[in-house]
C-alpha positions in Angstrom: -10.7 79.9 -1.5 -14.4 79.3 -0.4 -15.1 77.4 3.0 -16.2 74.1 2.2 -19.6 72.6 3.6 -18.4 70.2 6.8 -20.9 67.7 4.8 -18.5 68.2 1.9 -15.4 68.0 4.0 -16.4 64.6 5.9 -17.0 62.9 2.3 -13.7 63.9 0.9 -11.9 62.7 3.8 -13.8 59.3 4.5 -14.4 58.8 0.5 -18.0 57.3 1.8 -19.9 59.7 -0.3 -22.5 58.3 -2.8 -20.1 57.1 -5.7 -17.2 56.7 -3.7 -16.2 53.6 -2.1 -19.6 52.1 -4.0 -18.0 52.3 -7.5 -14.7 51.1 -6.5 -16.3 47.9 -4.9 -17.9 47.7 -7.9 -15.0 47.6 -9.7 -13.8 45.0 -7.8 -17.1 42.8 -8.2 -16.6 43.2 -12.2 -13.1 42.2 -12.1 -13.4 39.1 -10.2 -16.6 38.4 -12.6 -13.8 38.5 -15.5 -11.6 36.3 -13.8 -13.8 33.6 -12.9 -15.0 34.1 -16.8 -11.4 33.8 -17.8 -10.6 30.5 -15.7 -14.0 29.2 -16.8 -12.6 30.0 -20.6 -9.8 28.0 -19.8 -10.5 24.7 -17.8 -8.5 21.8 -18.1 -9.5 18.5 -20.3 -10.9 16.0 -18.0 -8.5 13.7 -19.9 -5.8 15.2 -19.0 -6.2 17.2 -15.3 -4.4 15.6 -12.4 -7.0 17.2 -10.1 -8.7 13.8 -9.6 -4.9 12.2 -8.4 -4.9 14.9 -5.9 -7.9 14.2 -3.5 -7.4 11.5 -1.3 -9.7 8.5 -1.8 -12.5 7.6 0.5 -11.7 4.4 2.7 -14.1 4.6 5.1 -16.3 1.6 6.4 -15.8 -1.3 8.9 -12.8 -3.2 9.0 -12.1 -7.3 9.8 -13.6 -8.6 12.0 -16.8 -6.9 11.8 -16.4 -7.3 8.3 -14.7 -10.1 5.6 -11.6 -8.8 3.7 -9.4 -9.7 0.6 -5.9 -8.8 0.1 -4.8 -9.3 -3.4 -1.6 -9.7 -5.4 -1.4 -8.2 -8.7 0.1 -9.9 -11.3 -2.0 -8.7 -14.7 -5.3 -9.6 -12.8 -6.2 -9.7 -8.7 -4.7 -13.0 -7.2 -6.2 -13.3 -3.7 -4.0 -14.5 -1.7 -5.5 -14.5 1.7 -8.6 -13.2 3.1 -10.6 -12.8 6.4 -14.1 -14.8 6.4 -16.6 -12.8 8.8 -17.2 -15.1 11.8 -14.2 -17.8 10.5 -11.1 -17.5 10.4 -8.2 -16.9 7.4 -8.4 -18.3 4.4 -6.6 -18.3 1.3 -6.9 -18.8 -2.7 -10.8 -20.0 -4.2 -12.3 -19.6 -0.9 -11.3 -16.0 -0.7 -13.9 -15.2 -4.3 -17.1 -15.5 -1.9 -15.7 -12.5 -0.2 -16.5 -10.3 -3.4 -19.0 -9.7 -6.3 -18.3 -8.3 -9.4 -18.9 -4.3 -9.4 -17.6 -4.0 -5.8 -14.8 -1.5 -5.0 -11.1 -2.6 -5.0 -8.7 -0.8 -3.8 -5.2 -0.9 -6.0 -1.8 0.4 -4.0 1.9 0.9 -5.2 4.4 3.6 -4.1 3.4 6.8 -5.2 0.3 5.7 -6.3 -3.4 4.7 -5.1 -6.6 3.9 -7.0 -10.2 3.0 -6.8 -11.1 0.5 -9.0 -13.9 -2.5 -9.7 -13.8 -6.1 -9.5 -14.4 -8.0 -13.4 -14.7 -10.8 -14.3 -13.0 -13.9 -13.3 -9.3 -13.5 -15.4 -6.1 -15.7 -15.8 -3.3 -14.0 -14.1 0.0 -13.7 -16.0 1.5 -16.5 -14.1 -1.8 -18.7 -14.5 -2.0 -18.4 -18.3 -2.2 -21.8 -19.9 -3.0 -23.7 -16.4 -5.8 -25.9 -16.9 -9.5 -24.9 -15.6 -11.5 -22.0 -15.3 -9.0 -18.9 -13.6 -9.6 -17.9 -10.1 -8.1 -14.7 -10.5 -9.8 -11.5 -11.2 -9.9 -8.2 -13.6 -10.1 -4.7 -13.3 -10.3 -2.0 -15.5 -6.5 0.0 -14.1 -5.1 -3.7 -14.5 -6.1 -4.4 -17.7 -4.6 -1.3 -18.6 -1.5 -2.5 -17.9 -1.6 -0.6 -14.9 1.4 -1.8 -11.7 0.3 -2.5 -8.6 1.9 -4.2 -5.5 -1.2 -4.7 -3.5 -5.4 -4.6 -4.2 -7.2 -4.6 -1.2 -11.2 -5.1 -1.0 -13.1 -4.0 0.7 -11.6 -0.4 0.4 -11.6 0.3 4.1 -8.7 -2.4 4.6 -7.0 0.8 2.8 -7.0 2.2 6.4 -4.9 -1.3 7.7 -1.7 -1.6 5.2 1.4 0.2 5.6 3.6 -0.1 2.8 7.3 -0.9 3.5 9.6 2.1 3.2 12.0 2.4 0.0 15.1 3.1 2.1 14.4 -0.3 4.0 15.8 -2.1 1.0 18.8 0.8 0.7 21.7 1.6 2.8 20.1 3.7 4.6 18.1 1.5 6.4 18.1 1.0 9.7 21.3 -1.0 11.2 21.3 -3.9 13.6 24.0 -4.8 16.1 26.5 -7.4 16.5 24.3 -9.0 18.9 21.1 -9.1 16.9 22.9 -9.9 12.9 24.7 -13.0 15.3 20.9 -13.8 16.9 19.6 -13.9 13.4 22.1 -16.3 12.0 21.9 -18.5 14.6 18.4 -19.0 13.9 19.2 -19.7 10.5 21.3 -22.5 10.9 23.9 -21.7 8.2 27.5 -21.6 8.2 29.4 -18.3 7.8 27.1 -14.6 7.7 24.5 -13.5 6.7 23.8 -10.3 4.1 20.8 -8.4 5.6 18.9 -7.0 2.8 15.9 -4.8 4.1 15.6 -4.0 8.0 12.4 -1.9 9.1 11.4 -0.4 12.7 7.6 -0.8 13.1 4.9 -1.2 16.0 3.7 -5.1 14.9 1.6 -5.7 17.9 0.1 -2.3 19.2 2.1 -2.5 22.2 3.6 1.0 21.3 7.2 -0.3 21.3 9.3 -0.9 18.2 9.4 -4.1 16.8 12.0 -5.2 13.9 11.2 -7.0 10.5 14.9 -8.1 8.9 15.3 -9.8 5.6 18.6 -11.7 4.9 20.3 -14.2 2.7 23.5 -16.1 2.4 24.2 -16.7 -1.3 25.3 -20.3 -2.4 29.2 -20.0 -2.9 28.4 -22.5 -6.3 25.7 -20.3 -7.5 25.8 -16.3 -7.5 22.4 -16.5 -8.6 21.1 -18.4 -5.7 21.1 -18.5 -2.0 21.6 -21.2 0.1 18.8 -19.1 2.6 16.4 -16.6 2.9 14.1 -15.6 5.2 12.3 -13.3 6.9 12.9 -12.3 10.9 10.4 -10.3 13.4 11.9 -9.3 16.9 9.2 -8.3 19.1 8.7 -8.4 22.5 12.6 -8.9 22.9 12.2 -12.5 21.1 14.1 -13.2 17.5 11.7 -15.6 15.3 11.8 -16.8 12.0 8.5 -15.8 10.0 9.2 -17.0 6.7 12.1 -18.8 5.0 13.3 -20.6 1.9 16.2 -22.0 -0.1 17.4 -22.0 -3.7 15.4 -18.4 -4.5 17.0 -14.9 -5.0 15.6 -13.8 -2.0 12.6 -12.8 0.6 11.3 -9.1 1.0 8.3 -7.9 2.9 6.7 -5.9 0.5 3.9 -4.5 3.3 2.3 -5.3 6.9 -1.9 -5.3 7.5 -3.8 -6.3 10.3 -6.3 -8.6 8.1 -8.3 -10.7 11.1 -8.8 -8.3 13.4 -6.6 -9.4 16.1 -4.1 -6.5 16.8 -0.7 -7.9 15.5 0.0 -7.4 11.9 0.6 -9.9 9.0 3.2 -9.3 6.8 3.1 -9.7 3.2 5.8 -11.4 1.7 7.5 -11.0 -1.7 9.6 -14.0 -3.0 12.1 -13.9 -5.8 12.6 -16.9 -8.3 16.0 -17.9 -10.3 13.9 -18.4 -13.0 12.5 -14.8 -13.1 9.2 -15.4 -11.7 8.0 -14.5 -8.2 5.1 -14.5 -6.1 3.4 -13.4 -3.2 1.5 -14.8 0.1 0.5 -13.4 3.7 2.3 -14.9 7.0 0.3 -14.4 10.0 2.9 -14.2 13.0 3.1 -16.4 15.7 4.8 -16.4 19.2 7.5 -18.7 17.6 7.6 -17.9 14.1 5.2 -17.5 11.0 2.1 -19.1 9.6 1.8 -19.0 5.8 -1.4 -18.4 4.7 -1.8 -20.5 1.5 0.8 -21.2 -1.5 3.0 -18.5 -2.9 0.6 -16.6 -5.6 2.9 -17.5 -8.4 5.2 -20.0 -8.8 9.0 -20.0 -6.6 
């Protein structure tokens, strides 16, 4: 066999001569080419890609109290329910609609699901249809639609302030309480016999870095399985049990989520109240050092 040229011999071994390596990158170049051609061929319908669901939504900006604020209850059109007034204080119902314009950004939350949407036009909710006078609740497009949604939130940077109750705070596996804290509970409640604790949640209220405790319960009227005698919302912090929210003759109380609306470190809590007669309605209790301060009427009826 005839010596090879050590030229030769180096090109064969390396594969680095001219039309080597070069045509196989190439190769590679043309084949990507026809993929990205491929995927171009077949792009999703705008209609129907999820892509948009999957990029989280932009909530920066300033926050109360550098800023006014609107948290909203959703019942077929925006109820606001409370609201932080730059420079003021909180407010609730009418006086919260000088907080937005029409065309500003709402934010719309539920579990699972988050959207940015715009404030309409000035819309009856579904509890305010018929009432007399022009509504003072609001629409949005995702609404109208027939969209669900447990809280709206404007400006979208409050986004950045609400945390959503957990869904195993209403289950059984929740977080327990002791003999000592179910027999503190009741006696604040004042009522004769127990009391059924329906949703218990372990959260930082205050920003102290130590676990506070938000505990729903009831006592159901023994004339009445459809009605309790009491419900009513408790908050330990700061090793103190008080009484944030209460009522008789409903189905029941549930905080539905907690936001820091004015500014001043300790959370509100949003409360959820259950009619007999099917309806319900929300409002925001700003805590206090012995209880709770309701911030305007219940949204709809109760």
């Amino acid at each position: 066999m005839p010596r090879l040229s050590a030229p030769l011999s180096l090109c064969l071994v390396l594969a680095a001569c001219p039309g080597g390596e070069a045509k196989k990158t190439d190769a590679k170049k043309v084949e990507a080419k026809a993929d990205t051609k491929a995927q171009d061929d077949t792009k999703l319908d705008p209609s129907t890609s999820l892509s948009k669901s999957v990029q989280a939504i932009d909530t920066t900006g300033p926050v109360p109290p550098e800023v006014s604020g609107v948290v909203f209850a959703v019942d077929g059109a925006l109820i606001p329910i409370a609201c932080f007034i730059k420079g003021k204080k909180l407010e609730s119902g009418k006086a919260c609609l000088a907080a937005v314009k029409k065309g500003d950004d709402v934010y719309l939350k539920s579990k699972g699901t988050e959207v940015l949407d715009k404030i309409g036009d000035p819309k009856g909710a579904n509890c305010e249809v018929g009432a007399a006078g022009a509504p003072t609740s609001l629409a949005t497009a995702q609404v109208d639609s027939g969209a669900a949604f447990e809280i709206g939130l404007a400006p979208k940077s409050l986004a950045r302030l609400v945390t959503l109750m957990p869904e195993e705070s209403l289950t059984d596996r929740r977080p327990s309480l002791s003999a000592e804290e179910t027999a503190a509970i009741t006696a604040l409640s004042k009522v004769q016999g127990e009391l059924s604790i329906s949703q218990t949640v372990v959260q930082d209220i205050d920003g102290d870095n130590a676990p506070d405790k938000i505990v729903a319960a009831y006592q159901f009227n023994p004339k009445d399985g459809e009605r309790y005698t009491f419900a009513g919302v408790f908050v330990l912090r700061g090793g103190k049990w008080t009484i944030a929210d209460s009522a008789g003759d409903i189905k029941g109380l549930t905080v539905r989520a907690t936001i820091d609306l004015d500014g001043d470190k300790v959370q509100e809590l949003l409360i959820n109240a259950n009619g007999t007669d099917g309806s319900g309605g929300d409002r925001l209790v700003q805590l206090t050092a012995d209880g709770g301060n309701p911030i305007g009427k219940w949204s709809c009826g109760v």
